[in-house]
C-alpha positions as CSV (number, residue, x, y, z in Angstrom):
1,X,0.0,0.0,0.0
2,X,3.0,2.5,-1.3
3,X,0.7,5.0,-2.6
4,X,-2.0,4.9,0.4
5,X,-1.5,6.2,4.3
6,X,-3.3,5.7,6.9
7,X,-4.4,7.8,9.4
8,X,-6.2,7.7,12.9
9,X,-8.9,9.6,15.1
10,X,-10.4,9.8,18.6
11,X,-13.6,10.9,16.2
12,X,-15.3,11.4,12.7
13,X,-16.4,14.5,11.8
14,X,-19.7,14.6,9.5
15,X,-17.8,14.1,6.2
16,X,-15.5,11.5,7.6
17,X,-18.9,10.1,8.7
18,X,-20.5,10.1,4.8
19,X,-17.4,8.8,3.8
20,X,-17.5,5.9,5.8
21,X,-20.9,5.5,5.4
22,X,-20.4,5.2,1.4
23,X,-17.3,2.8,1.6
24,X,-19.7,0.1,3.7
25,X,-22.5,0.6,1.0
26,X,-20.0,-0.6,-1.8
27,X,-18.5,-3.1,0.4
28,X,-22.0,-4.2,1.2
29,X,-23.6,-4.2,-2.3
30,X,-20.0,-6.3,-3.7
31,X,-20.2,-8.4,-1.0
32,X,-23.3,-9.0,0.0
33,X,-23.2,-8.9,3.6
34,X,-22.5,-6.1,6.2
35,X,-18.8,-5.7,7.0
36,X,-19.3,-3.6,10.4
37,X,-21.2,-4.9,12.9
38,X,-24.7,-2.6,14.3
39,X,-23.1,-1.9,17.2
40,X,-19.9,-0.6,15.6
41,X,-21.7,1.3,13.6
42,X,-23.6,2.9,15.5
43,X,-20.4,3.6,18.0
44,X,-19.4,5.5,14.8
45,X,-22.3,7.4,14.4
46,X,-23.1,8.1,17.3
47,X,-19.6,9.5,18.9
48,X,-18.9,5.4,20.3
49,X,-16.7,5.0,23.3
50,X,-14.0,7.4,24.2
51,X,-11.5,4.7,24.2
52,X,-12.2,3.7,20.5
53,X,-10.2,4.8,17.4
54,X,-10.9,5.1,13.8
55,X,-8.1,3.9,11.1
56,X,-8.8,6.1,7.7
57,X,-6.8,4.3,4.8
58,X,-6.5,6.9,1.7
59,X,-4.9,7.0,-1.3
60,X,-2.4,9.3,-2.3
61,X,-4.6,11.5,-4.0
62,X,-7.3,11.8,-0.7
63,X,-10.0,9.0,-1.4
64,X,-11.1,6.8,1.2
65,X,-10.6,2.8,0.7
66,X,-10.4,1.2,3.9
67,X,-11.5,2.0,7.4
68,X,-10.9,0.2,10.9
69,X,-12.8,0.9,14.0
70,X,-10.4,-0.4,17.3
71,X,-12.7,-0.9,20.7
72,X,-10.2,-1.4,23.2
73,X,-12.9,-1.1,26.4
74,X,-12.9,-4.2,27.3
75,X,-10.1,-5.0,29.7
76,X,-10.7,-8.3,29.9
77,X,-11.1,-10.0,26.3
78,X,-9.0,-7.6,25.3
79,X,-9.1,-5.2,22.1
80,X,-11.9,-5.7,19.5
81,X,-11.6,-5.0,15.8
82,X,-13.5,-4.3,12.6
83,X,-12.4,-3.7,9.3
84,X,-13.8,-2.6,5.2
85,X,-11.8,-2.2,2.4
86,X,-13.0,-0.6,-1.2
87,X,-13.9,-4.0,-3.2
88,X,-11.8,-2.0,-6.2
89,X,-8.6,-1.8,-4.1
90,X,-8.8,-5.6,-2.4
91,X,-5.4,-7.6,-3.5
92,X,-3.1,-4.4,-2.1
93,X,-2.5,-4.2,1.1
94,X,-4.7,-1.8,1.9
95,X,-6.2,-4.6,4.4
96,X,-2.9,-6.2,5.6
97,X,-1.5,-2.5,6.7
98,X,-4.4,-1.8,8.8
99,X,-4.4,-4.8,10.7
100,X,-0.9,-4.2,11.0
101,X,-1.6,-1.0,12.5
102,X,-4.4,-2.2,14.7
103,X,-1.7,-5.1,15.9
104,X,0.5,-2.3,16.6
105,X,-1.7,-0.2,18.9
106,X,-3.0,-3.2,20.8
107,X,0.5,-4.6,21.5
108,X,-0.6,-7.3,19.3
109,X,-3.6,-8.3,21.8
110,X,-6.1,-8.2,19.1
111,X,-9.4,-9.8,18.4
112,X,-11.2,-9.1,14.7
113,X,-14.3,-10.1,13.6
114,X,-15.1,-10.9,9.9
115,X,-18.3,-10.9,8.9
116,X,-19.2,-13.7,6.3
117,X,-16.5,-15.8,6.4
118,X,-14.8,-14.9,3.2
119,X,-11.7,-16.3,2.0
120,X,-9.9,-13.2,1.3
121,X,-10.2,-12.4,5.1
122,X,-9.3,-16.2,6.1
123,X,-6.4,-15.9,4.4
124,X,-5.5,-12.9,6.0
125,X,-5.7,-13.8,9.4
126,X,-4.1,-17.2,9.0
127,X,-1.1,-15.2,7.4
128,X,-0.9,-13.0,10.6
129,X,-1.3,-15.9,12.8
130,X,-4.6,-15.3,13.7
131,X,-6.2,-18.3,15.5
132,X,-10.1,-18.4,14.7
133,X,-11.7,-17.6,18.4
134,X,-15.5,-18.0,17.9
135,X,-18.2,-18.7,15.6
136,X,-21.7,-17.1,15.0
137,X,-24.1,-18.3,12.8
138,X,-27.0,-16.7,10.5
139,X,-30.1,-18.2,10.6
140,X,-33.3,-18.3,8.7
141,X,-36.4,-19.1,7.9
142,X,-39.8,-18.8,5.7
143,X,-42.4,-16.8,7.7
144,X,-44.6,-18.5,5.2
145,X,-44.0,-22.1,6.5
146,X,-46.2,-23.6,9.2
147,X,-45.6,-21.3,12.6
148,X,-47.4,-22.7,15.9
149,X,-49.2,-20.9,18.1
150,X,-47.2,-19.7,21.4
151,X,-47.7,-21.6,24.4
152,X,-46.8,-19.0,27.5
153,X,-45.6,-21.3,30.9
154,X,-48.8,-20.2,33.5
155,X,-48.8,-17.0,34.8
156,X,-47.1,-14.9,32.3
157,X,-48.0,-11.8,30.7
158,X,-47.5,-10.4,27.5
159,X,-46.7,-6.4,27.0
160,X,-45.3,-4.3,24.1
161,X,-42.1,-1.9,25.3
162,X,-42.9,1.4,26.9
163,X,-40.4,3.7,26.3
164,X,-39.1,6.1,29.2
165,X,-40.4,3.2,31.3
166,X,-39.3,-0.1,31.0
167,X,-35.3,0.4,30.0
168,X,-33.9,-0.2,33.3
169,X,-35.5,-3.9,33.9
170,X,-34.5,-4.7,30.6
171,X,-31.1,-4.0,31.1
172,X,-31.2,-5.5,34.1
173,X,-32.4,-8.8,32.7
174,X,-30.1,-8.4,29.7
175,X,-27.1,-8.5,32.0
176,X,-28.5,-11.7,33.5
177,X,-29.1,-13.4,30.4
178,X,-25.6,-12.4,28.7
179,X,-23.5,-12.2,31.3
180,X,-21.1,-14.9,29.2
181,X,-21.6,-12.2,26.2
182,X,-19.8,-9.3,27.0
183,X,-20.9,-7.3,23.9
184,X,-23.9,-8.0,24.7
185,X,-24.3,-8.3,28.5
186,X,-22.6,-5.2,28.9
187,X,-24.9,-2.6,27.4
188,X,-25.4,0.7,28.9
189,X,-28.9,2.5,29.0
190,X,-27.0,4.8,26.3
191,X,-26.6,1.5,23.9
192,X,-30.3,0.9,24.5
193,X,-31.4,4.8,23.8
194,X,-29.1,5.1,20.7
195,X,-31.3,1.9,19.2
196,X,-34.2,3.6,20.2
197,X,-33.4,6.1,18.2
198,X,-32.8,4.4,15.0
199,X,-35.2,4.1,12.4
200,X,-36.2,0.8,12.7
201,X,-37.5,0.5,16.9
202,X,-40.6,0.0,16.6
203,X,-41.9,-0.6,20.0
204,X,-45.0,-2.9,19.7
205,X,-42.4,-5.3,17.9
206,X,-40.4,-5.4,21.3
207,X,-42.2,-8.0,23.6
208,X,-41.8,-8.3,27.3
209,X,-43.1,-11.1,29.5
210,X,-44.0,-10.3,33.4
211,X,-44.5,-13.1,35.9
212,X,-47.5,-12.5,38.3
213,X,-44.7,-11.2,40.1
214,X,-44.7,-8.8,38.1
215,X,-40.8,-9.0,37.2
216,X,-39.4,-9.4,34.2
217,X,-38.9,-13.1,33.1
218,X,-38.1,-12.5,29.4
219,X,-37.9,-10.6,26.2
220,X,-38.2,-10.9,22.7
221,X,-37.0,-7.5,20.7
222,X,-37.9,-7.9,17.0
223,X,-36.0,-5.8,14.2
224,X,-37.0,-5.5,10.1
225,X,-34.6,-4.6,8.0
226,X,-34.6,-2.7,4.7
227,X,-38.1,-1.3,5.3
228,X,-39.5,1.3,8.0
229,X,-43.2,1.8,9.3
230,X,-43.3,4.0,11.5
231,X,-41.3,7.5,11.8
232,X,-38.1,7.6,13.3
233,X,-37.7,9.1,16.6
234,X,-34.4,10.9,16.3
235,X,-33.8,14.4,14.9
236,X,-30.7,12.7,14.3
237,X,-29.7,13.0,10.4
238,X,-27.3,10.2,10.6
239,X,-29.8,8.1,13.0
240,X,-31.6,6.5,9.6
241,X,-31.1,3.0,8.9
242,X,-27.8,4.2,6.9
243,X,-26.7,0.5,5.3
244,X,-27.9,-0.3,1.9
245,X,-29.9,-3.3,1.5
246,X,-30.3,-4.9,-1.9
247,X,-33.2,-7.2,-0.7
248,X,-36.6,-7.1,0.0
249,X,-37.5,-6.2,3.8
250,X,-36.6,-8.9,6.8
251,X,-37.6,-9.7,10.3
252,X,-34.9,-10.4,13.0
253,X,-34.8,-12.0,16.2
254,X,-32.9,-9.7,17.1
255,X,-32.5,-9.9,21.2
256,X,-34.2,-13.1,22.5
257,X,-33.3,-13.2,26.2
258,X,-34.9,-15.4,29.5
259,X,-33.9,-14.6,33.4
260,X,-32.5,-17.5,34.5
261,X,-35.0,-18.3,36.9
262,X,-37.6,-19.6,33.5
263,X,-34.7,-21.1,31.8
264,X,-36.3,-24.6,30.8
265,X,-39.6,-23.6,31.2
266,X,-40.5,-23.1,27.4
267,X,-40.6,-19.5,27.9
268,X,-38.2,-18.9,25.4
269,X,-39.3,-21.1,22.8
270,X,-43.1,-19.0,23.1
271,X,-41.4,-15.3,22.7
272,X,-39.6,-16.6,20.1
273,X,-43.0,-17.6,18.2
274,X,-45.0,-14.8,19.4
275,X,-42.1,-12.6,17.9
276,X,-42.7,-14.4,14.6
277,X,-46.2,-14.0,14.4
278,X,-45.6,-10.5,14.7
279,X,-43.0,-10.0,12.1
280,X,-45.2,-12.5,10.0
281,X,-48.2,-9.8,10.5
282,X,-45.9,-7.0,9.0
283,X,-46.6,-9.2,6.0
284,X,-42.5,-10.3,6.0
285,X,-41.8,-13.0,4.0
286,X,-38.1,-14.1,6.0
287,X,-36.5,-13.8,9.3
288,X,-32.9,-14.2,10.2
289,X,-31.7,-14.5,13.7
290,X,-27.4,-14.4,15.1
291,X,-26.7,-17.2,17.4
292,X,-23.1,-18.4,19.2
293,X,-22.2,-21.6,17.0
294,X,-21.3,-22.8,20.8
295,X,-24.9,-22.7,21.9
296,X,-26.1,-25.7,21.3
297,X,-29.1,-25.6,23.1
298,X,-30.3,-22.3,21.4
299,X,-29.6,-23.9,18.3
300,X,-32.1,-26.8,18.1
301,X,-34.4,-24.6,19.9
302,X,-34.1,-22.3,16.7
303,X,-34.0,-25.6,14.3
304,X,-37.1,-27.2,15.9
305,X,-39.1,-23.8,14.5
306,X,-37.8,-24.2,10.8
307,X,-34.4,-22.1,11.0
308,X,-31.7,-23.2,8.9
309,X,-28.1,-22.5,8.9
310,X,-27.4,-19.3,6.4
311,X,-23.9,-17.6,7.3
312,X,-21.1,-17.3,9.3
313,X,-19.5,-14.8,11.1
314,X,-15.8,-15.8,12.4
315,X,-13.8,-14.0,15.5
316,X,-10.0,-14.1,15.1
317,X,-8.0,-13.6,18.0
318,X,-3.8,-12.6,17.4
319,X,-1.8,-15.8,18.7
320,X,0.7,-13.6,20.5
């Protein structure tokens, strides 16, 4: 990468932001699946941590062809990484030296996700010694197959998400059901008011079961991609549903999570329907879900309600 340099920021200002924002939509549209996470990009969006960096690859006459986002928060896992490169600049480098770069801030402590499984990145972590770290799969299924009726465990009610109301006990709950996830397990109520603010909450897709406790004892937050129902609820310019989709609108199981205390209790399996019904009422025709290859019991929960494997997303850790 002779002719490119690279360059790196605390924060993106508006135009670094559209820049970005364009290079993902080409990688996207080549590649046909996301290279940066949701939560990355809405850390860049957004401002993201204070601790994270930005890695701007240009070439010598100022265009953008590769960017990097480092999350080095969490002190236990370690440094977290996430990378795109222009599809009409791949075979130069351009991807090597950043990693390079990110290996070189971190100390070489280094975990990077890549998002499909492509070769081209396979090959690039295996020829920086990369060891592959964990696995999550895509899921998916018709919502025009057969879908069963939910079956709630006694004494559980069903409510839509209020907002201003009900943030804390889902966090709370979140926590408990991720706790092994720290990207997950760890959001703030700022994570959770940043996707509220995105174009596609829609709270009557977000489902909450209460015990006749009155506690939380699970929740099922439903997403649709490439289409939008309702009005956004950010002022925000850049809060829009920013990443091109070249398909026709999906649902998501987006956040499926039980309190330990129902675990077994076929709570799980019943949001998960009653989620599915709902995105089936928007008059969807698919629905993906992410799941941990590791969790095998979440897995033939999902396959016993038609999912099938779809993709792969692959973590690579540096072997230093």
């Amino acid at each position: 990468m002779s002719d490119s340099s690279l360059s790196t920021f605390d924060h993106l200002d508006h135009a670094q932001v559209q820049e970005v924002h364009d290079l993902l939509t080409a990688a996207t549209e080549s590649d046909g699946v996301r290279p940066l996470s949701e939560h990355v990009w809405l850390h860049v969006i957004h401002g993201g941590d204070e601790q994270a960096q930005h890695l701007l690859a240009r070439t010598a006459s100022g265009d953008l062809v590769g960017y990097a986002h480092l999350d080095t928060t969490d002190e236990v896992d370690g440094p977290s990484a996430e990378l795109v490169v222009d599809p009409r600049f791949r075979q130069r480098g351009v991807g090597r030296s950043l990693v390079t770069s990110l290996l070189e801030q971190t100390d070489s402590r280094l975990r990077l996700w890549a998002h499909g499984e492509h070769i081209a990145a396979t090959k690039l972590a295996d020829s920086l010694r990369f060891e592959r770290h964990r696995t999550l799969w895509q899921m998916r299924r018709s919502l025009h197959a057969s879908l069963p009726e939910p079956r709630f465990p006694a004494g559980i009610d069903i409510t839509t998400f209020d907002v201003g109301t009900d943030e804390d006990v889902v966090l709370t709950l979140n926590a408990q059901a991720f706790a092994h996830l720290s990207d997950q397990g760890s959001w703030t109520l700022n994570d959770l008011r940043r996707r509220e603010q995105e174009a596609w909450f829609d709270p009557s897709g977000f489902l909450l079961a209460w015990d006749d406790k009155h506690e939380l004892a699970g929740f099922h937050w439903t997403k649709v991609h490439g289409a939008h129902r309702h009005t956004s609820h950010s002022r925000d310019a850049h809060s829009r549903d920013t990443h091109s989709h070249s398909h026709e609108a999906i649902g998501e199981v987006y956040v499926l999570a039980v309190a330990p205390t129902w675990k077994g209790t076929g709570l799980g399996r019943a949001l998960t329907l009653a989620g599915l019904h709902h995105l089936r009422r928007l008059g969807l025709d698919q629905v993906m879900l992410f799941v941990d290859a590791s969790n095998l019991a979440a897995i033939r929960l999902y396959e016993s309600l038609g999912f099938v494997r779809w993709d792969t997303d692959v973590m690579y850790r540096s072997g230093s």
